[in-house]
N, C-alpha and C positions, 0 to 999 in steps of 0.2 A: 504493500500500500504506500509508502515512502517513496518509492520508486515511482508509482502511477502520481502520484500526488507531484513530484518534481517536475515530470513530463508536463501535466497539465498547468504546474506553473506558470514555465516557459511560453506556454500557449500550444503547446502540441497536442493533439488528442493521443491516446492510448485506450490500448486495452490488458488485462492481465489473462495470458494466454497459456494454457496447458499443456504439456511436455507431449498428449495424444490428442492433438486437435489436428484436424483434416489439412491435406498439403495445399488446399486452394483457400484458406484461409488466409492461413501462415506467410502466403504467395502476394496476399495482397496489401500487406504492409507495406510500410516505405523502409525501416530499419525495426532496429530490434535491442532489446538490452535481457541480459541474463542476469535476472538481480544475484544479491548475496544470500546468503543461506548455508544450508549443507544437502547437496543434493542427493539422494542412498545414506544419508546419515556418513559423507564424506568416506565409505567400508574402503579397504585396500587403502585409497589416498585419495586428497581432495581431488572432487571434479573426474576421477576417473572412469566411473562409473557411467556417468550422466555423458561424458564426451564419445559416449558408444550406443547413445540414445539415436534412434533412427531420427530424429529432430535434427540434430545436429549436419544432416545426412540435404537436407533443405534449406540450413542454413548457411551451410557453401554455397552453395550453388546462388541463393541470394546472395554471397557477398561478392562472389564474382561477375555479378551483373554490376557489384558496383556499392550495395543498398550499407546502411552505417549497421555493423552488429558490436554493442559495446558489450561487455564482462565487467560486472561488480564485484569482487570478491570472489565468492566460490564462481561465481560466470567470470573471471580471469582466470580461475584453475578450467576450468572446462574450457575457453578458447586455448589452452596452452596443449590441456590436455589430446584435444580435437586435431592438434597440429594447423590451428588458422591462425594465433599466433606463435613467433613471429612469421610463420609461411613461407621460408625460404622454400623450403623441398613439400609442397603439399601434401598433407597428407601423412605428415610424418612428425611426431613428438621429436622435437627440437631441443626442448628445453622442459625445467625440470621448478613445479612450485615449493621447493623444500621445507621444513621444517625452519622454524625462524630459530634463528644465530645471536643470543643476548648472553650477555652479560650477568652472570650469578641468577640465572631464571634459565624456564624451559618453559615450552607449552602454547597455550593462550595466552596473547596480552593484548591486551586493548589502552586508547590512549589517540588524542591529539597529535595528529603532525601538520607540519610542513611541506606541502612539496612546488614545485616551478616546473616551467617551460624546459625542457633540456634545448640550452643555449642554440641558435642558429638551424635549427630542425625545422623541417617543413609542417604546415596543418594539418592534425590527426582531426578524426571525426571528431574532437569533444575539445578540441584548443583552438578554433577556430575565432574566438573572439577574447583571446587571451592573450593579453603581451606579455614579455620576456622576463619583465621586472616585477610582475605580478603573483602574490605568493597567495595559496589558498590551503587555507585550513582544514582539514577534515580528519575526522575519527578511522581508524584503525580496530578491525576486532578479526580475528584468525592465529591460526598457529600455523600453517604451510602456504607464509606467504611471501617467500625467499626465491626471487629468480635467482634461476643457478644451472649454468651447465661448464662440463670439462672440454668441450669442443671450441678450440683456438681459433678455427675459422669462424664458428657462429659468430663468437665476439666479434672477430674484425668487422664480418660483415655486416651485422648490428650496428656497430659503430659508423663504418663508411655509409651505411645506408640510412644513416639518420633514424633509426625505428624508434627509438625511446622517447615517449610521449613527455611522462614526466619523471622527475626526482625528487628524489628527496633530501630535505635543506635545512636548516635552524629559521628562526624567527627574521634572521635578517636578508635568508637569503641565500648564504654559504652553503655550496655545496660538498667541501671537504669534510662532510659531518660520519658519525661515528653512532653507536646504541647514545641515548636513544631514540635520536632524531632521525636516525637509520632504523627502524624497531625491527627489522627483521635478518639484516647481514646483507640482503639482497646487492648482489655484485652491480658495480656503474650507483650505485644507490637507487635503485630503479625501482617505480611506484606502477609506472605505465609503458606498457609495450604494445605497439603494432603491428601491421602488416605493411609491405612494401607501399600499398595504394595510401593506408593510412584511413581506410574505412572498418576495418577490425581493430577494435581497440581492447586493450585488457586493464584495467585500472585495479590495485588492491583496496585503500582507500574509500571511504564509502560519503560518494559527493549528495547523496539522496538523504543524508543522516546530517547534514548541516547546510540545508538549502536555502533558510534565512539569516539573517548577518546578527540574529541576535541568540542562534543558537552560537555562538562562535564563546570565546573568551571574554570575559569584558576589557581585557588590556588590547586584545585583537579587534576590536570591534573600534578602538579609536585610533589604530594604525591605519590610513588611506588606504597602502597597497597590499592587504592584509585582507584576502576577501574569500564568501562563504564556497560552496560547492554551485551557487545559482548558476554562473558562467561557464560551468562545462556543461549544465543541460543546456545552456543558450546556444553554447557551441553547436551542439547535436545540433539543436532547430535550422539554425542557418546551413550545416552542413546539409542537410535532408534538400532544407528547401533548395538548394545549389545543384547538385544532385540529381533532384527527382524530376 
């Protein structure tokens, strides 16, 4: 409901759609977002379960026509899972949502962060109206939400191809941060990752859980460039409407 409720902020209509709903429904959407949750009660590892859902099987095929599919949370473990992101080799688990990496703890944690633009990267479906110096706040709740893999090429190519939507920063900004403004270990400090088009997005972060400026901090809430989750659903809208 958070999730529908953001959409329809923005001015986009939605609807909450079921994992067995008909393929000519699902067809005639413009995009799509897979909230947070735990999908199969997370069994095996997050999101794996659910990235073998014949769903997911339609929603390639939507994203290669183009249409915006974002990942909230466990729907970031399920596009990772699915191999859409980051999509180099389709079709193929890339990369790995691990267990988060802290500091005298294990587990769950939840908690406020930080995250930005990764510097000089092209418009992902949900930073479309977001500039560079602009920091947004949001909540954190998961335990395998640690991008991570051992493949040297993925990196590069990640890197050279600009996929990384956003990062994660301290309050001012700084991306050189560490637990626990890094709350997960996640390598690059990476919050959000794409697809090459930049229409598949996977975000950890849950921008649906702080979409007024007064659910934020109150010390946040008087910082200018300091702002809620509103502007990545705005992002979405423009991106659709550009798009469609």
């Amino acid at each position: 409901m958070e999730t529908l409720r953001a959409v329809k902020h923005v001015g986009l209509e939605g609807d909450i759609v079921r994992w067995n709903e008909p393929e000519h429904k699902l067809r005639s959407y413009d995009g799509f977002i897979i909230p947070g949750g735990f999908a199969h009660q997370d069994r095996v590892r997050a999101g794996v379960i659910a990235a073998k859902d014949p769903v997911m099987a339609v929603l390639t095929e939507e994203a290669e026509k183009g249409k915006p599919i974002v990942g909230i949370c466990n729907g970031c473990q399920v596009l990772t899972e699915s191999g859409l992101i980051p999509g180099l080799e389709p079709g193929r688990v890339e990369m790995a949502m691990a267990r988060n990496r802290m500091e005298n703890r294990w587990g769950f944690y939840h908690r406020f962060v930080y995250i930005r633009r990764m510097p000089e990267t092209p418009d992902c479906a949900i930073s479309v109206s977001i500039g560079e110096n602009d920091i947004i706040a949001l909540p954190i709740a998961h335990s395998e939400g640690r991008f991570a893999t051992t493949d040297e090429k993925l990196l590069k190519a990640i890197e050279e191809r600009q996929l990384p939507c956003f990062i994660y920063t301290d309050r001012k900004g700084n991306t050189a941060v560490k637990f626990p403004d890094n709350p997960n270990g996640a390598m690059f400090n990476l919050a959000s990752l794409s697809n090459r088009a930049g229409n598949v997005v996977g975000i950890m972060p849950h921008p649906e859980r702080a979409i007024f400026r007064w659910n934020l901090a109150p010390i946040d809430t008087k910082t200018p460039n300091i702002h809620s989750g509103y502007n990545i659903f705005k992002s979405l809208k423009q991106y659709i409407e550009k798009v469609s």
